[in-house]
C-alpha positions as CSV (number, residue, x, y, z in Angstrom):
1,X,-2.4,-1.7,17.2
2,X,1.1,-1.5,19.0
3,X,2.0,2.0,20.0
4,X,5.2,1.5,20.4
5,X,5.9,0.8,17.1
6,X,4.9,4.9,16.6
7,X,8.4,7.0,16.4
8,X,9.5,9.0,19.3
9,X,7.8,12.4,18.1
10,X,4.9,11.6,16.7
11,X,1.1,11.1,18.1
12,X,-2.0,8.7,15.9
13,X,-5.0,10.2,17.6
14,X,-7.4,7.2,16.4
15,X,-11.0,8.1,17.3
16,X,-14.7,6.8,16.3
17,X,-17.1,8.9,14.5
18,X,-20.4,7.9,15.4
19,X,-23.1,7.1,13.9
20,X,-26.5,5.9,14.5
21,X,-25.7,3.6,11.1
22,X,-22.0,2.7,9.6
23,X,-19.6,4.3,12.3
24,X,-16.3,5.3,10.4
25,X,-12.8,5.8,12.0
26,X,-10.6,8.9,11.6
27,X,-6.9,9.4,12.2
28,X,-5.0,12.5,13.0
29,X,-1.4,12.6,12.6
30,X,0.6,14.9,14.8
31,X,4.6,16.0,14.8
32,X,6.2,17.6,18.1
33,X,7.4,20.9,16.9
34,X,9.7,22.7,18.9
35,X,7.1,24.2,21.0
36,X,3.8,23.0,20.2
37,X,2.5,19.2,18.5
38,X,1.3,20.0,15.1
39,X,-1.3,18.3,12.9
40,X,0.5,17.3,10.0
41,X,-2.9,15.7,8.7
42,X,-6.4,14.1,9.2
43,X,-7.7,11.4,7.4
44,X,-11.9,10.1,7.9
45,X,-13.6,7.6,6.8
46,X,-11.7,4.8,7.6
47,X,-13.6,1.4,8.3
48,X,-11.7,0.2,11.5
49,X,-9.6,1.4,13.9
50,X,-6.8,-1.1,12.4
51,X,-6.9,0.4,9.0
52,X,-7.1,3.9,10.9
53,X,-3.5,3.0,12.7
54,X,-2.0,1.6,9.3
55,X,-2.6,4.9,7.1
56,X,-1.5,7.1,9.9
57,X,1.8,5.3,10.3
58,X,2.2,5.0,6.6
59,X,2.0,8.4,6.5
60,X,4.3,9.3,9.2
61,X,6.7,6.6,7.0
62,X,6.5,8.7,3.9
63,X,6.9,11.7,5.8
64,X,10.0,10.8,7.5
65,X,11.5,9.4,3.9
66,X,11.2,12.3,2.1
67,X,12.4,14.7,5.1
């Protein structure tokens, strides 16, 4: 996970959920607004913290495309 490769203006907020049993990963993607970050979106149950990163930068790809 290389956060450099995240575009100025955006934050992945990549955290565990644990669990006694199967742990799962979540992502939150969040936009600088003009005076407060907002949470575009929130995606759980992710099984790694490398598939966590991927979805929230392809989201933040998307995003930026159709913008």
């Amino acid at each position: 996970m290389n956060v450099d490769h995240i575009p100025k203006g955006w934050w992945l907020n990549v955290t565990l959920m644990a669990r006694k049993e199967n742990p799962l990963w979540i992502v939150g993607v969040i936009r600088e607004g003009k005076g407060s970050w907002i949470t575009e979106t929130v995606k759980g149950d992710l099984d790694s913290y490398q598939e966590a990163y991927a979805w929230g930068m392809s989201f933040i790809v998307e995003y930026n495309t159709i913008k």
